[in-house]
PDB file of N, H, CA, C and O in Angstrom:
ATOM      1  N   UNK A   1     -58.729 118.158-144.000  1.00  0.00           N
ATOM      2  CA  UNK A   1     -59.440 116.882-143.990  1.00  0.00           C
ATOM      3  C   UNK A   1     -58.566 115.810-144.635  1.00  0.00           C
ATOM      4  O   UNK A   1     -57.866 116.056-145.618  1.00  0.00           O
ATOM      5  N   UNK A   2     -58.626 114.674-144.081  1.00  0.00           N
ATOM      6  H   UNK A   2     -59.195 114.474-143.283  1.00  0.00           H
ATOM      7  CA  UNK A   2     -58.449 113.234-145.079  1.00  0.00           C
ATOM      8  C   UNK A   2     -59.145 112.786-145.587  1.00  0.00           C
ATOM      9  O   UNK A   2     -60.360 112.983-145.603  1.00  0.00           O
ATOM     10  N   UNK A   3     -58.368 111.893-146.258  1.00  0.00           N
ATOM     11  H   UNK A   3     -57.381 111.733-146.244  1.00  0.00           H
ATOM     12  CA  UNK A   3     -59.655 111.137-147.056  1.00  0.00           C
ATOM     13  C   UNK A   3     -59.329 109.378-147.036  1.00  0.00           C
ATOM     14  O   UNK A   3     -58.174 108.968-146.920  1.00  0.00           O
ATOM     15  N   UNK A   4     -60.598 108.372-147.172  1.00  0.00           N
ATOM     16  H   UNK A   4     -61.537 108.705-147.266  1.00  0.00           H
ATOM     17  CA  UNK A   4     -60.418 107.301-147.044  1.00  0.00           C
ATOM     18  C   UNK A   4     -59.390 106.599-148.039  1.00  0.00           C
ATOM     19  O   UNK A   4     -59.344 106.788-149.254  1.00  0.00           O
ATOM     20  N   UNK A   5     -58.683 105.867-147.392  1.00  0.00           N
ATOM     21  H   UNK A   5     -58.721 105.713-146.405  1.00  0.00           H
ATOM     22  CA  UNK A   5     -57.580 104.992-148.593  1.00  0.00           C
ATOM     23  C   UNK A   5     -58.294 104.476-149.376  1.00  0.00           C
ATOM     24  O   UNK A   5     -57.662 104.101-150.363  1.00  0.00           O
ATOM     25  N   UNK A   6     -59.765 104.181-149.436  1.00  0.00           N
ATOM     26  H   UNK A   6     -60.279 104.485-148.634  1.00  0.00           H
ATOM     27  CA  UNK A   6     -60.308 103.081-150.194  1.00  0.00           C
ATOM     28  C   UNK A   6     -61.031 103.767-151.298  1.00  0.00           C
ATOM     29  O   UNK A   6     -60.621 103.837-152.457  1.00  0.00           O
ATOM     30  N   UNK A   7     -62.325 104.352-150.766  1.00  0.00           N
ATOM     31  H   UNK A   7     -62.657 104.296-149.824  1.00  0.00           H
ATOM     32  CA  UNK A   7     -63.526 105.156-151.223  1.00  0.00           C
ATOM     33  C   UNK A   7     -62.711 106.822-151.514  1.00  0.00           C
ATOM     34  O   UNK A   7     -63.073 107.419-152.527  1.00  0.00           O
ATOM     35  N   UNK A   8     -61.979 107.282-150.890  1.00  0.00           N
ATOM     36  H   UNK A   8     -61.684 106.797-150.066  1.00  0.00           H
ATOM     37  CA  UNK A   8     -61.108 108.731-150.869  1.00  0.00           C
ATOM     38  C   UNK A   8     -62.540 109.468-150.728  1.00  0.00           C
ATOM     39  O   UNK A   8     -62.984 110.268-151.552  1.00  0.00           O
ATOM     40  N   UNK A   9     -63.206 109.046-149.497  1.00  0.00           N
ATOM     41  H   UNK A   9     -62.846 108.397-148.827  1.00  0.00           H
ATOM     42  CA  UNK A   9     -64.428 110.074-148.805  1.00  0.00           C
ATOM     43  C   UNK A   9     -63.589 110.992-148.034  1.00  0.00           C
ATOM     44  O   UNK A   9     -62.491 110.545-147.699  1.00  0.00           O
ATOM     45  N   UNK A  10     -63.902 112.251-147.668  1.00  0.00           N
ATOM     46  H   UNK A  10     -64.793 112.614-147.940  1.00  0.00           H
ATOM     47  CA  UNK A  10     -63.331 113.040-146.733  1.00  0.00           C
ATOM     48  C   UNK A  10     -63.858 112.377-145.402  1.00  0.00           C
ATOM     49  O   UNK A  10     -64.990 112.085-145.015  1.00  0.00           O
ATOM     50  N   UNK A  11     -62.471 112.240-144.797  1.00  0.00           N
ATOM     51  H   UNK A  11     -61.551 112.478-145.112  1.00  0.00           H
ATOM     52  CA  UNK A  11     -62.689 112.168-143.186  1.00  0.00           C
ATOM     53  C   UNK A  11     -62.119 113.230-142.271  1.00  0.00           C
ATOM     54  O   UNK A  11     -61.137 113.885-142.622  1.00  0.00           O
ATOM     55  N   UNK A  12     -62.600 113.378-141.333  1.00  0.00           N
ATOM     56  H   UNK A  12     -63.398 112.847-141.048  1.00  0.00           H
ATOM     57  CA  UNK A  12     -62.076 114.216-140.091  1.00  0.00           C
ATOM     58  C   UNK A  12     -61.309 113.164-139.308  1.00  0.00           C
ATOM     59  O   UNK A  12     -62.008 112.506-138.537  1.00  0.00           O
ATOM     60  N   UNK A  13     -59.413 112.735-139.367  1.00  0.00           N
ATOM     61  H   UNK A  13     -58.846 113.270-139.993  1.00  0.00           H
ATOM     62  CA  UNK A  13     -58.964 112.297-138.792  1.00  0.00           C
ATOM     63  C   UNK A  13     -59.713 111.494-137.496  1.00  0.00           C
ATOM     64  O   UNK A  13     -60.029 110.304-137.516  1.00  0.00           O
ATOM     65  N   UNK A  14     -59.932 112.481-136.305  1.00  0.00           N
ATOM     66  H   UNK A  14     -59.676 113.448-136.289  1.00  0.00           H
ATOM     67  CA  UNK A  14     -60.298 112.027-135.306  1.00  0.00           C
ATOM     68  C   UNK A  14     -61.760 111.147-135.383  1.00  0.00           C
ATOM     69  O   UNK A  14     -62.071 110.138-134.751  1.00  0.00           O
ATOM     70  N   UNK A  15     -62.349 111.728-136.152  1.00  0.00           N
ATOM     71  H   UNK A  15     -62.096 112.548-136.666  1.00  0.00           H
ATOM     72  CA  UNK A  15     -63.782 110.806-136.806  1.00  0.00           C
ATOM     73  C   UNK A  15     -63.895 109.637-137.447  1.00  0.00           C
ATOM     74  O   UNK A  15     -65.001 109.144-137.663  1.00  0.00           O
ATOM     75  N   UNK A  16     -62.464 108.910-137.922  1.00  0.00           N
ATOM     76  H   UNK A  16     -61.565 109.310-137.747  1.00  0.00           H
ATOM     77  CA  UNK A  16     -62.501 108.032-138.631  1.00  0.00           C
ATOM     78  C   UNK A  16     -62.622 106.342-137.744  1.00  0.00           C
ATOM     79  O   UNK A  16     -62.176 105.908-136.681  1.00  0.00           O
ATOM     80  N   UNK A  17     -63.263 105.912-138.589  1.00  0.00           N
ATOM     81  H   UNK A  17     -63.624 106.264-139.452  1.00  0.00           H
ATOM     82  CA  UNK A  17     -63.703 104.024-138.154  1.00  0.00           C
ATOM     83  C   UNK A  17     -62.652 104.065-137.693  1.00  0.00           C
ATOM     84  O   UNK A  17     -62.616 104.532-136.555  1.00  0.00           O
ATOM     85  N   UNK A  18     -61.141 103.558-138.398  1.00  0.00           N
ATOM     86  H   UNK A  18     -61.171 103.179-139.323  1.00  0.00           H
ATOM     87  CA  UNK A  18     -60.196 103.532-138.307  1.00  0.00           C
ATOM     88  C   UNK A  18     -59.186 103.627-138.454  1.00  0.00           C
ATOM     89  O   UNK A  18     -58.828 103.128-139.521  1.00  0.00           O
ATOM     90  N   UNK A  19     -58.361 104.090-137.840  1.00  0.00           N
ATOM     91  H   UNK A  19     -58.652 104.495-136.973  1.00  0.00           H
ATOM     92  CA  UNK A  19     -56.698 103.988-138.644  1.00  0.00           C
ATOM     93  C   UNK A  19     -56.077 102.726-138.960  1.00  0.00           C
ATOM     94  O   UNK A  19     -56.012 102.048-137.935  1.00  0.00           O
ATOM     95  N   UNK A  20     -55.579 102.120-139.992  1.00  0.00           N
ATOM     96  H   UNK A  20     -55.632 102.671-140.825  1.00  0.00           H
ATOM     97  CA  UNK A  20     -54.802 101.387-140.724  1.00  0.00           C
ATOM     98  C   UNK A  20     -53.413 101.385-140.582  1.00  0.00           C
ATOM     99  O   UNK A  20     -53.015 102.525-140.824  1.00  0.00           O
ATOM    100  N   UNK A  21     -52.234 100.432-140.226  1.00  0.00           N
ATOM    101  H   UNK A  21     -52.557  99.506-140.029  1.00  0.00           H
ATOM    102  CA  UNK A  21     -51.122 100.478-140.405  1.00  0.00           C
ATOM    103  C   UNK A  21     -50.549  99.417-141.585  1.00  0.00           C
ATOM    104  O   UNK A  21     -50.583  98.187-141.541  1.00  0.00           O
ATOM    105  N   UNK A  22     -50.058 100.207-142.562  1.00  0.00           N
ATOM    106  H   UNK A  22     -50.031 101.206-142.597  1.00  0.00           H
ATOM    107  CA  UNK A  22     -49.312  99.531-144.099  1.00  0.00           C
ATOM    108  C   UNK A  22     -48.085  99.590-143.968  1.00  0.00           C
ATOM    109  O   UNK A  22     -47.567 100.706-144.013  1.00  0.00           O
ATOM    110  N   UNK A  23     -47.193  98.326-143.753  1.00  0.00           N
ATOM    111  H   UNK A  23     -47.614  97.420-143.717  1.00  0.00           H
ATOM    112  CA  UNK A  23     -45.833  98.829-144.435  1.00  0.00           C
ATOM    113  C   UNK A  23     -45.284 100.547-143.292  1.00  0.00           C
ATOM    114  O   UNK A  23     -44.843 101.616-143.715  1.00  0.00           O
ATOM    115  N   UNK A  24     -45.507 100.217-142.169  1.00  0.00           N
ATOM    116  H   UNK A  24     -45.865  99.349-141.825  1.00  0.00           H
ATOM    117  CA  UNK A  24     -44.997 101.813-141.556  1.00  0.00           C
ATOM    118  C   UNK A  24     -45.693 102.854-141.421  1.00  0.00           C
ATOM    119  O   UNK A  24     -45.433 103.769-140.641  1.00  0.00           O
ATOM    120  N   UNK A  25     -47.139 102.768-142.573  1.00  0.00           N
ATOM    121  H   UNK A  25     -47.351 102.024-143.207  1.00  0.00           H
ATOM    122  CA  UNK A  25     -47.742 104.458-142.321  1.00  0.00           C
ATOM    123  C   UNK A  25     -49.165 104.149-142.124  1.00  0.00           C
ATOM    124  O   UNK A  25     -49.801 103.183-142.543  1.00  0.00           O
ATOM    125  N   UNK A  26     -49.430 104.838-141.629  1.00  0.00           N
ATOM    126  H   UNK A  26     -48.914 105.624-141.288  1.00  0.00           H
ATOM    127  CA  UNK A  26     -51.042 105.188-141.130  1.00  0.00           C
ATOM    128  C   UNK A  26     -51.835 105.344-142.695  1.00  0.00           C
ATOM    129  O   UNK A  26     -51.323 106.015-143.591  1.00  0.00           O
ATOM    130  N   UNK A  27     -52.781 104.825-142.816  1.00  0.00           N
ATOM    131  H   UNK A  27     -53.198 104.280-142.088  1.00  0.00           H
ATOM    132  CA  UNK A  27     -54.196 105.120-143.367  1.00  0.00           C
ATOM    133  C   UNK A  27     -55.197 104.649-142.868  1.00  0.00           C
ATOM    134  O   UNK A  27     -55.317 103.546-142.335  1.00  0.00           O
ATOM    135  N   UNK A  28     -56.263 105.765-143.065  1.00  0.00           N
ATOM    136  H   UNK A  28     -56.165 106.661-143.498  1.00  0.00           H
ATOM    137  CA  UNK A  28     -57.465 106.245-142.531  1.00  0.00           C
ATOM    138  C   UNK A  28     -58.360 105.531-143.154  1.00  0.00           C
ATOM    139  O   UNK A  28     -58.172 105.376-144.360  1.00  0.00           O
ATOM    140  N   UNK A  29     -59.623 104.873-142.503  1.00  0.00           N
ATOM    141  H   UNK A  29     -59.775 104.999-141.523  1.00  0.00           H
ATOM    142  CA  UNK A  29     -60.817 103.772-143.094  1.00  0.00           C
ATOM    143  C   UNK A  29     -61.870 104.444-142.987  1.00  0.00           C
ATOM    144  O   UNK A  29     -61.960 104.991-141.888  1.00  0.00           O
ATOM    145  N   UNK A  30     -62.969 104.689-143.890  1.00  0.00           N
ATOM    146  H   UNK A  30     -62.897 104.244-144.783  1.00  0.00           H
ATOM    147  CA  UNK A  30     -64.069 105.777-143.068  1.00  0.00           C
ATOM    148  C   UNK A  30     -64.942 104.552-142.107  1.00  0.00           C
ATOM    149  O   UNK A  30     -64.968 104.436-140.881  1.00  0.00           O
ATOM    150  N   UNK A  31     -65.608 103.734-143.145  1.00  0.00           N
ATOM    151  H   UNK A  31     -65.587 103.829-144.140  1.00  0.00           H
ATOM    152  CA  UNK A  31     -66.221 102.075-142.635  1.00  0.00           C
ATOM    153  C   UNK A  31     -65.715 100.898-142.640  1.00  0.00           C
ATOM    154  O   UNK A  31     -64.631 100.656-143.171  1.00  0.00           O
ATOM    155  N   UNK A  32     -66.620  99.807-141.900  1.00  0.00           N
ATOM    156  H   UNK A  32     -67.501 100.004-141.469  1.00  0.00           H
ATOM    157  CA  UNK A  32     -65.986  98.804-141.531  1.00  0.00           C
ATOM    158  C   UNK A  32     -65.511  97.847-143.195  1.00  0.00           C
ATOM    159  O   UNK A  32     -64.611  97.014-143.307  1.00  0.00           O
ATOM    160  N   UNK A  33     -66.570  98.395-144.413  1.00  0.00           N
ATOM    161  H   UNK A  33     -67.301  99.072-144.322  1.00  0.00           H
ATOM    162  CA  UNK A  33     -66.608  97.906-145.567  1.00  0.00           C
ATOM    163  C   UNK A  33     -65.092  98.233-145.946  1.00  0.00           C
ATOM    164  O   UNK A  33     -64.209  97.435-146.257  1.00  0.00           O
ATOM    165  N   UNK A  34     -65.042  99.336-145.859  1.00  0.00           N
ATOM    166  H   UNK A  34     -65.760  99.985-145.606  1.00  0.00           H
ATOM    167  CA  UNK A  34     -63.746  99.966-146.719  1.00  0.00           C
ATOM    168  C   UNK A  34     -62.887  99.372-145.693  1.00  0.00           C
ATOM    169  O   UNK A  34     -62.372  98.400-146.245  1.00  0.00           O
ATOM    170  N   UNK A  35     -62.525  99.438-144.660  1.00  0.00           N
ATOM    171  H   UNK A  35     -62.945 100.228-144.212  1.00  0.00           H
ATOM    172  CA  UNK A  35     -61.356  98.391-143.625  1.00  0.00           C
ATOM    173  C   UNK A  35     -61.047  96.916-144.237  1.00  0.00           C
ATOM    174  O   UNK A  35     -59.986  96.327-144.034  1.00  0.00           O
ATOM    175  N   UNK A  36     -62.239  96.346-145.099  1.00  0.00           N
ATOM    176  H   UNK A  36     -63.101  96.825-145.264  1.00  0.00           H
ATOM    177  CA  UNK A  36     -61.865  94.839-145.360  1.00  0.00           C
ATOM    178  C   UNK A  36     -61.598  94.752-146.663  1.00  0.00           C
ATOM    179  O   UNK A  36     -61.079  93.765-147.185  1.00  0.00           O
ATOM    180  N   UNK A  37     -61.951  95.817-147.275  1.00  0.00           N
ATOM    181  H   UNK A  37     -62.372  96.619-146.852  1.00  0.00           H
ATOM    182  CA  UNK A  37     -61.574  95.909-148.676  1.00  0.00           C
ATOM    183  C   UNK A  37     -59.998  96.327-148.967  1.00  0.00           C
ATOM    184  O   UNK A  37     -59.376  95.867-149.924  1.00  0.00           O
ATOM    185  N   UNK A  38     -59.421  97.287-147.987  1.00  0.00           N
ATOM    186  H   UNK A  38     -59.927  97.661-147.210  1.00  0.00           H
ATOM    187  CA  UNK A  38     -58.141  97.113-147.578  1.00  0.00           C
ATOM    188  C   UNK A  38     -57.457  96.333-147.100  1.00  0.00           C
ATOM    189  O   UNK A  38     -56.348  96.252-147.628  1.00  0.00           O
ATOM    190  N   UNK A  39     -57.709  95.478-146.020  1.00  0.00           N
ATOM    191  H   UNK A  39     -58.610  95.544-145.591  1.00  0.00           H
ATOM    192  CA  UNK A  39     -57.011  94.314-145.642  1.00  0.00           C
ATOM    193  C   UNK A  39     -57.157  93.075-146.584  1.00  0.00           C
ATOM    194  O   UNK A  39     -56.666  91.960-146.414  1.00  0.00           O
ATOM    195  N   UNK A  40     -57.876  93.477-147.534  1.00  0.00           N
ATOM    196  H   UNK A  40     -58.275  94.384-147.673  1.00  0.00           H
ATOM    197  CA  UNK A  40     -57.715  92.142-148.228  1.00  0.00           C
ATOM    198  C   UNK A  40     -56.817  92.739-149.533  1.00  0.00           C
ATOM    199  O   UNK A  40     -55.861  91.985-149.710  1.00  0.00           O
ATOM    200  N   UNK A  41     -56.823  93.636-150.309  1.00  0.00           N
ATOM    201  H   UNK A  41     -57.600  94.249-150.165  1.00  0.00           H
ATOM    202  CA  UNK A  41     -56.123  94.060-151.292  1.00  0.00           C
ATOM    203  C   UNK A  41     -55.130  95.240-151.224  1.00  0.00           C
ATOM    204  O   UNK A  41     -55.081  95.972-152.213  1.00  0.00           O
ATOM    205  N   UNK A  42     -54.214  95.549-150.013  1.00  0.00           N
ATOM    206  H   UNK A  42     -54.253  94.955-149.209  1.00  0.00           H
ATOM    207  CA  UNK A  42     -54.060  96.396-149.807  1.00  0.00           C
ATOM    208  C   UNK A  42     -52.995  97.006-150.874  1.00  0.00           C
ATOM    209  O   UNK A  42     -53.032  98.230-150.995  1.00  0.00           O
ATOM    210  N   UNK A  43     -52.400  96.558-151.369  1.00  0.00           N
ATOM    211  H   UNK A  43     -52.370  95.563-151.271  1.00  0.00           H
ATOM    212  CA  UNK A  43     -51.615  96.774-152.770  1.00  0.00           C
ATOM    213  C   UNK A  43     -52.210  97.507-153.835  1.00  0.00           C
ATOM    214  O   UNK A  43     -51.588  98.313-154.527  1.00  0.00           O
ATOM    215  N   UNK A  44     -53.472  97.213-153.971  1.00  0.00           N
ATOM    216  H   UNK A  44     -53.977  96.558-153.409  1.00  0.00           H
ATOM    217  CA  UNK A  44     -54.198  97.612-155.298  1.00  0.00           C
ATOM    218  C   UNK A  44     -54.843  99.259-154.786  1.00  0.00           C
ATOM    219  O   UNK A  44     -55.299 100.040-155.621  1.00  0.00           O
ATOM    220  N   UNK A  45     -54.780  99.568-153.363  1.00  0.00           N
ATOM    221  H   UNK A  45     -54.409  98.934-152.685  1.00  0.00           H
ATOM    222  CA  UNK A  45     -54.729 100.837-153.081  1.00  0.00           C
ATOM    223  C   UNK A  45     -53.915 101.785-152.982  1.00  0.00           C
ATOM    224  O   UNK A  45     -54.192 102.976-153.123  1.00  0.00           O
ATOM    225  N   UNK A  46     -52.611 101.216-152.676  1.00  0.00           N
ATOM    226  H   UNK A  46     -52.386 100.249-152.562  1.00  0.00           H
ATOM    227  CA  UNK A  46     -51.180 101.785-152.779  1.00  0.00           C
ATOM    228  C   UNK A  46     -51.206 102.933-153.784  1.00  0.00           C
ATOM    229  O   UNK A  46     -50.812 104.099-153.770  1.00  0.00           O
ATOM    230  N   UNK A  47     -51.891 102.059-154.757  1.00  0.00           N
ATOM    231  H   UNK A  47     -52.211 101.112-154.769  1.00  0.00           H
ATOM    232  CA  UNK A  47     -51.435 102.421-156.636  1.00  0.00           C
ATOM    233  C   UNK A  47     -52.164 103.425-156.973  1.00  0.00           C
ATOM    234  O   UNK A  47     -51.895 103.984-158.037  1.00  0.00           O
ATOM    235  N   UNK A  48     -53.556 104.034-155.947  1.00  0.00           N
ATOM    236  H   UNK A  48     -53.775 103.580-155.084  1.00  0.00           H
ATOM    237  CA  UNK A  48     -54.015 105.202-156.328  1.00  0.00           C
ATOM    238  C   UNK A  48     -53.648 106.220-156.077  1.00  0.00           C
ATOM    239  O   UNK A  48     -53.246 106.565-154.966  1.00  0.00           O
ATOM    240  N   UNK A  49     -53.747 107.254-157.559  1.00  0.00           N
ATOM    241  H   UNK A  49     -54.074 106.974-158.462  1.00  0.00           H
ATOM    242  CA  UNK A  49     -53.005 108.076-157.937  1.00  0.00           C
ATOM    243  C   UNK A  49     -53.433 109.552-156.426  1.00  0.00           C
ATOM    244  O   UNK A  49     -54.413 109.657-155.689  1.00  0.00           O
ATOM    245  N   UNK A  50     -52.498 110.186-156.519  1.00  0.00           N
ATOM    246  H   UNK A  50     -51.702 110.101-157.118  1.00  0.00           H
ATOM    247  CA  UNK A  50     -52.815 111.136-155.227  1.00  0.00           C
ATOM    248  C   UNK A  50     -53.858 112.121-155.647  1.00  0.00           C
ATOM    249  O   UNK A  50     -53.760 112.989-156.515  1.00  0.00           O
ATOM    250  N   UNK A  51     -55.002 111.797-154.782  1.00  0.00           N
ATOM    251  H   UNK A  51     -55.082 111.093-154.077  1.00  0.00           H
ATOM    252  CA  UNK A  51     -56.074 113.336-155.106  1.00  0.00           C
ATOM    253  C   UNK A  51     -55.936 114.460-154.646  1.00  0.00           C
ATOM    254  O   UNK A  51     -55.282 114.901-153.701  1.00  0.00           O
ATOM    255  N   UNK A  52     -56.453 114.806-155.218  1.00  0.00           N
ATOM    256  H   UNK A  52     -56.984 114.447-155.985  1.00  0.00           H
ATOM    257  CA  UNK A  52     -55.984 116.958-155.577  1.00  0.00           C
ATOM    258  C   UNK A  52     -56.787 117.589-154.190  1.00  0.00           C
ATOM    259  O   UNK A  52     -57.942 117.490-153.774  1.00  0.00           O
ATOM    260  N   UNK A  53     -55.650 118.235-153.740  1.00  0.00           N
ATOM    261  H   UNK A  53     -54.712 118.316-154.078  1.00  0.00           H
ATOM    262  CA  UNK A  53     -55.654 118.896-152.366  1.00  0.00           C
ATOM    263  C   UNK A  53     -57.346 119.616-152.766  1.00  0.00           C
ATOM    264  O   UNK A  53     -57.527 119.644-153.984  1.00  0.00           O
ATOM    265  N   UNK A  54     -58.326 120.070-152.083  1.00  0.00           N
ATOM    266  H   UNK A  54     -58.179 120.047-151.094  1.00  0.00           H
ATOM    267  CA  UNK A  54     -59.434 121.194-151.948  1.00  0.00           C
ATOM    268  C   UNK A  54     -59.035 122.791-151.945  1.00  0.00           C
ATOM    269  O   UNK A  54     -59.914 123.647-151.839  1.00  0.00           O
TER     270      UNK A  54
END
């Protein structure tokens, strides 16, 4: 599973609102909320720390 860049909800790739392109790489949006909360600060998500595999 993934998880949202924003909220870090588990997503099922193919299930997700949307994919995101940053700077070259894909991240995953679960909702349209979390999509604008990224496009508007997308820096301040960068910076979260990596969550622990399941």
């Amino acid at each position: 599973m993934d998880r949202c860049i924003v909220c870090n909800a588990q997503i099922d790739k193919e299930k997700a609102y949307l994919s995101l392109k940053y700077k070259g790489k894909d991240y995953l949006a679960c909702c349209p909320l979390c999509k604008s909360e990224f496009e508007k600060e997308p820096e301040k998500y960068m910076k979260k720390p990596k969550e622990q595999k399941d």
